[in-house]
C-alpha positions in Angstrom: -4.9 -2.8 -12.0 -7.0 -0.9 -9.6 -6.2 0.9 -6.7 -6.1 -0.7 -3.3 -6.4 1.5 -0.2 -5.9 0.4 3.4 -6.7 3.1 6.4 -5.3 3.1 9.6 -5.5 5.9 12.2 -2.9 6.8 14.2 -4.0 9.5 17.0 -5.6 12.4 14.8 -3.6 11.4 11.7 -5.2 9.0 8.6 -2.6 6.6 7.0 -3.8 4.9 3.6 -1.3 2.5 2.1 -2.0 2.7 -1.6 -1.0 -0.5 -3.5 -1.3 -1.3 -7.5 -0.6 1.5 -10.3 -2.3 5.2 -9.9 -3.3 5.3 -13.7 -6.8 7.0 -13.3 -9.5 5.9 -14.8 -12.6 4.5 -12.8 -12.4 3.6 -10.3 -9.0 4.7 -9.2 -10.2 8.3 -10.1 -13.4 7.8 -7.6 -12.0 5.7 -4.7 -8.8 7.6 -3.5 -11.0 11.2 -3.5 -13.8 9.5 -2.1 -11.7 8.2 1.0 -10.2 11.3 1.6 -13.7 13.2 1.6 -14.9 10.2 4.5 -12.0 11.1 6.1 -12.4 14.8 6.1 -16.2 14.3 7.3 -14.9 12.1 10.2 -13.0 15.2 11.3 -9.3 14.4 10.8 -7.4 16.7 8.4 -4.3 15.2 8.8 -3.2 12.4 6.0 -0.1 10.4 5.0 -0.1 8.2 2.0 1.9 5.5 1.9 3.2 5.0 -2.1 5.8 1.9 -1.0 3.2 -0.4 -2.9 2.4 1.6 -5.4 4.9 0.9 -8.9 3.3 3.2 -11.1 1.8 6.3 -11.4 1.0 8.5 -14.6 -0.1 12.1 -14.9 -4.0 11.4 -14.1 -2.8 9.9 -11.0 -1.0 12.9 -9.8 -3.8 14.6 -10.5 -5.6 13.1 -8.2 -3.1 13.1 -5.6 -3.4 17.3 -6.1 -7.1 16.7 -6.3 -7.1 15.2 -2.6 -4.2 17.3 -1.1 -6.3 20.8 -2.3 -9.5 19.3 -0.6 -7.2 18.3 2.6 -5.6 22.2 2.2 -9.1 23.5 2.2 -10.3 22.4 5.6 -7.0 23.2 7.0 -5.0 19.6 6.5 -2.5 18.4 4.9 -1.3 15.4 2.8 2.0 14.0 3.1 3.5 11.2 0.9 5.7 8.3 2.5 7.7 5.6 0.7 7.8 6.4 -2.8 10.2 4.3 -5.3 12.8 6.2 -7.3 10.3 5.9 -10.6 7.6 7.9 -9.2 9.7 10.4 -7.0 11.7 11.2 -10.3 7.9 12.2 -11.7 7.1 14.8 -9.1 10.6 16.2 -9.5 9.7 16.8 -13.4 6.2 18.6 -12.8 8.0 19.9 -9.8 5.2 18.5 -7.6 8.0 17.9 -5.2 7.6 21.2 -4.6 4.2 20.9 -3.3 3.9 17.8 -1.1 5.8 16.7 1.9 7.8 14.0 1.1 9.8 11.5 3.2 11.5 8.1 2.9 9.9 6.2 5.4 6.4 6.0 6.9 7.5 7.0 10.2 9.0 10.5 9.5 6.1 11.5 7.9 4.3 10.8 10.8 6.3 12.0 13.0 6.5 15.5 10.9 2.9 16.4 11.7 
């Protein structure tokens, strides 16, 4: 299954709401990257993903989470990451990606962190 990505704006901050598996492989690999770019060339460096939809998510997938967050970190932004399920969380805490990205429960915090 692809990915599905939904955008919202609130204020200066992007919100995409991710649903289906992050596997990679076209066209997951293209559309996630390519969203954040149109969102870096509208001017808002500020992004929260929203994972609550998302079940699965192997090592190409986190790569393109790093992929986006490093071309958020170079015009000054960030990436966040909202709602993720116990499965995927456990994977970040193995590569220690945890480390890296923001991470909160709920949508909400991780807006309200920026």
């Amino acid at each position: 299954m692809k990915i599905k990505i939904k955008k919202e704006t609130k204020g200066d901050i992007a919100i995409l709401h991710l649903k289906g598996d992050m596997l990679g492989g076209p066209p997951s690999s293209e559309t996630f990257p390519e969203e954040i770019k149109k969102i870096i060339e509208e001017g808002i460096n500020k992004v929260v993903v929203d994972l609550e939809k998302v079940k699965r998510m192997n090592s190409t997938g986190l790569g393109i989470l790093m992929q986006c967050y490093t071309s958020l970190k170079n015009k000054n932004g960030n990436l966040k990451l909202a709602s993720i399920n116990k499965s995927i969380l456990g994977v970040l805490v193995l590569t220690k990606l945890n480390t890296i990205f923001d991470i909160y429960e709920t949508l909400e915090e991780a807006l309200s962190s920026f």
